[in-house]
N, C-alpha and C positions, 0 to 999 in steps of 0.2 A: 543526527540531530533530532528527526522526527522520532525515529523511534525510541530514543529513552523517555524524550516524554509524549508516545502513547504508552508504552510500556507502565512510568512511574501512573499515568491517571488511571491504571487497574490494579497497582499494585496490592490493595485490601482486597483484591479478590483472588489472590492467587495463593494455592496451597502448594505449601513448602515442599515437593520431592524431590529427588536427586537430578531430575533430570528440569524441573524449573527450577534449579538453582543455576544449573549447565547456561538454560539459556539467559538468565540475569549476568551471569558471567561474562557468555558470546557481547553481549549487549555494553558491558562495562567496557572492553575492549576497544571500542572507538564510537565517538559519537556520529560517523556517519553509516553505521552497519543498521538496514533496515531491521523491521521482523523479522520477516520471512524469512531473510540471509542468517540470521543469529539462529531462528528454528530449524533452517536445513544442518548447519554448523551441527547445535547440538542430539540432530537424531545422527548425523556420523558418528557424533565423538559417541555414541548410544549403541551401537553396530561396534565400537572397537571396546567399548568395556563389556561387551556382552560376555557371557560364562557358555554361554550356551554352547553345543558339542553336535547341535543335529542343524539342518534347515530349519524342522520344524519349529525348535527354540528357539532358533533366532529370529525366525519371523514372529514368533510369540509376544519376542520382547520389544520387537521393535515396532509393534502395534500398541503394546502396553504404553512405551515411550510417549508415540503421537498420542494415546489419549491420556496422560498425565497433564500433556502439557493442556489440549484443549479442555479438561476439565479444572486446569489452572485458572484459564481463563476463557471462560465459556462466552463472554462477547465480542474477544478479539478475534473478528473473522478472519482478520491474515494469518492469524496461526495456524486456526483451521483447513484455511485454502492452502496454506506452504507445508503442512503436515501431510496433506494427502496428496499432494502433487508428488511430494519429496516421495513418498513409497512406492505413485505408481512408477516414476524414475527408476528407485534404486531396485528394483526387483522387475522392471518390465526387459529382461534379459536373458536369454537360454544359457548365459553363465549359472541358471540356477540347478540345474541339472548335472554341473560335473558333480564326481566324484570325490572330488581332493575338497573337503569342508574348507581347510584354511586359507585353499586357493577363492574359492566362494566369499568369504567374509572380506575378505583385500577387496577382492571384485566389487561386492557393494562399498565397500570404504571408500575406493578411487570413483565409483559412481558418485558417491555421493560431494564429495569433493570435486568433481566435476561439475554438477547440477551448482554449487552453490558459485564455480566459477562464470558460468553461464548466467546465473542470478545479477551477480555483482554487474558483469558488461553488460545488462541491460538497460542503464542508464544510459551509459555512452551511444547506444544505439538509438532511444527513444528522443537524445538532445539533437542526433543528427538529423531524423527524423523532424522532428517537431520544432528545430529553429527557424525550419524554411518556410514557416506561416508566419513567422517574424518579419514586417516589411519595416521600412525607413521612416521614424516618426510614427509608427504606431502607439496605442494605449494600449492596455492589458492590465486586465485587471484579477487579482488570485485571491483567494479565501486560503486560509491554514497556512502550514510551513510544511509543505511538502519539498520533502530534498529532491524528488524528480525533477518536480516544476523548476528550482530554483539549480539545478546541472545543466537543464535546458537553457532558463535566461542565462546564465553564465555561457554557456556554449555563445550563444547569439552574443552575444557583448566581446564576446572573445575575435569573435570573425568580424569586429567591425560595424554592424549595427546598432544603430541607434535608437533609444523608444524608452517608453515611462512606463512602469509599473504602481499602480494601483491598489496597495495589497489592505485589505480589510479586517478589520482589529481582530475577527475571530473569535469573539469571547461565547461561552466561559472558556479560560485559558491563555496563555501569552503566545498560540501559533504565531498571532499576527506578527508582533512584536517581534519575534524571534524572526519572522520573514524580513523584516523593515531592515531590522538591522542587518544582519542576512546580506541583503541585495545594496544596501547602503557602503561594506567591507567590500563588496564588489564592484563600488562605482558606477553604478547604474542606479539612473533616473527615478528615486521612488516615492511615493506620496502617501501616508494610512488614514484611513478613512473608520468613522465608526462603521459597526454593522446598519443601523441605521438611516444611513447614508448612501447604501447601496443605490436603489432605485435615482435619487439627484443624480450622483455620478456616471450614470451610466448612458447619457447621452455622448458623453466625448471619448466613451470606451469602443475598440475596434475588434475587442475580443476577451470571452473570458478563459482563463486557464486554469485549473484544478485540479489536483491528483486524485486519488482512492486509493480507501482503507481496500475493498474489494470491488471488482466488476462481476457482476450477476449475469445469469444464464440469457435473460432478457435485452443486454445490454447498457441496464442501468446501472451504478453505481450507489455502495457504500462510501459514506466521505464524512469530514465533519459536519456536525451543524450548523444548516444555514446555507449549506451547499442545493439544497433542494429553493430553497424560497430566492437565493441570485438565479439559478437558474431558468428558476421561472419569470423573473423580469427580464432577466436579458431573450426569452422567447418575447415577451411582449415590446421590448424596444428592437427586436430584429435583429441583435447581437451573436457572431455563431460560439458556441458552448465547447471547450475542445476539453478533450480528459486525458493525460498522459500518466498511463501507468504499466508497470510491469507485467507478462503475461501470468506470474505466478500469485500474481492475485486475482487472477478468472477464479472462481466459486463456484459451486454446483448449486444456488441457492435459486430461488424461483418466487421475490416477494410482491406480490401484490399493492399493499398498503404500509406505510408506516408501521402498525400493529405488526405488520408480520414476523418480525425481528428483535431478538432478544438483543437492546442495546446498553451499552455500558452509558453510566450516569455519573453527575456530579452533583454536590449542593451547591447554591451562590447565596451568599446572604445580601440580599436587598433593605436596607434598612432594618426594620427588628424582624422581617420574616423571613425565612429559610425556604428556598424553592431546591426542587430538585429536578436536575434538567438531564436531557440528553446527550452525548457527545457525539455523536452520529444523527444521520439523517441518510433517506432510500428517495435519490432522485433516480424517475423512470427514462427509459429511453428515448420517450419523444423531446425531451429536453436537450441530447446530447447532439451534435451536429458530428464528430467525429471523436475517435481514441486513438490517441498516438500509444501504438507498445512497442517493443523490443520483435512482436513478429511484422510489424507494418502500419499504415496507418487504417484503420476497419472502422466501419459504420457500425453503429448499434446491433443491426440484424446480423452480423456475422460474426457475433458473440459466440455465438451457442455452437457454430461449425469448429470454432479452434477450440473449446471445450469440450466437444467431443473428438477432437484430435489428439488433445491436451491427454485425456483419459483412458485414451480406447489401449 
């Protein structure tokens, strides 16, 4: 669900090669197949159409691949981060050393096909994780339509819990909407609020929950816009800030400031004038109180330690 439409809000920025059509394809296939699941998918399927006849080929092509796709789309940071994770995975293996080429090329095929089944259950992990900050009659309140967020409350609703969700119109964009109704198919408590409205509402909230596009070496998160500005009310009303996302959206990125990042945009038209906005926004880590992932649940400082675990 999220990811076809982050995918469709870059679609003028992507050039047509054979292997961004692979991942249009991966993506077409179900609407709840994230990025990064659809971009591990197509650097396999990348690995089994290869010609190549040496190591060296192969690895040629399959660097060519990851940067088709990132220069497809050069602000979609999940592609980025699931591109390079994906390589150091399928080749961080002394299977590269035999002899038998054909035996080697399987070898990363079933690597790789393994990494994205490891991908896929990390949802189930993160809801089990993260439903148990769910208490009875809680608030909660989400920005976007992150499918994590929304396996989580489903998880919680499923065991029984009760509690209201929150969820904020999220413009530019229908994330919100798509959450409302979302969480609504699922019978759980939900209320959409403008963006606007954020700060009012947020004295009867007990918690805010939000996914990411990516988590930064710092701790902090890529997310949609407007992630950064609740975040920082809810530090000013005392709210704790939780992020549940994936480990394969850890990133090697180190931003400082908004400016630091090349983000993808949209127009809105407001009356006769056309503005062009961001779709992303860089909340820092003093904002986040905890990150629920698929390796546990980690404070901001211990970003950078599973990153370099992540890579090494």
């Amino acid at each position: 669900m999220a990811a076809v439409g982050a995918m469709s809000g870059m679609a003028g920025q992507a050039v047509q090669g054979t292997v961004t059509r692979h991942l249009h394809e991966e993506l077409q296939k179900s609407t709840e197949v994230t990025v990064a699941v659809a971009v591990i998918r197509t650097l396999t399927r990348a690995i089994q159409r290869s010609t190549a006849t040496t190591v060296m080929g192969l690895e040629k092509d399959l660097h060519a691949s990851t940067e088709e796709l990132k220069r497809s789309y050069p602000t979609a940071i999940s592609v980025s981060a699931a591109s390079e994770l994906f390589l150091r995975f399928v080749t961080r293996t002394t299977a590269l050393d035999v002899s038998d080429f054909e035996a080697l090329k399987q070898h990363l095929i079933d690597r790789g096909n393994k990494f994205a089944e490891i991908s896929l259950a990390s949802k189930a992990k993160i809801a089990e994780l993260g439903e148990r900050f769910l208490h009875g009659g809680c608030v909660v309140m989400v920005l976007g339509c992150s499918s994590v967020i929304l396996n989580l409350l489903e998880t919680a609703a499923s065991k029984g819990k009760f509690f209201t969700v929150i969820v904020v119109e999220s413009k530019p964009g229908t994330e919100g909407l798509r959450m409302y109704k979302a969480l609504e198919r699922a019978n759980i408590q939900v209320t959409m609020i403008l963006d606007a409205q954020v700060a009012h509402r947020l004295e009867e909230v007990d918690m805010v929950l939000i996914g990411a596009e990516a988590v930064v070496e710092s701790g902090g998160i890529i997310n949609k816009v407007g992630t950064y500005q609740m975040t920082l009310l809810a530090g000013v009303k005392g709210k704790p800030v939780y992020v549940a996302a994936e480990s394969y959206k850890f990133s090697r990125l180190y931003p400082l400031h908004q400016r630091d990042l090349s983000m993808a945009t949209e127009k809105v038209e407001i009356g006769s004038s056309e503005l062009v906005v961001p779709l992303n926004d860089y909340t820092p880590p003093e904002n986040i109180t905890l990150l629920i992932t698929d390796l546990g649940v980690l404070t901001p400082a211990a970003v950078s330690d599973q990153l370099i675990q992540l890579y090494q």
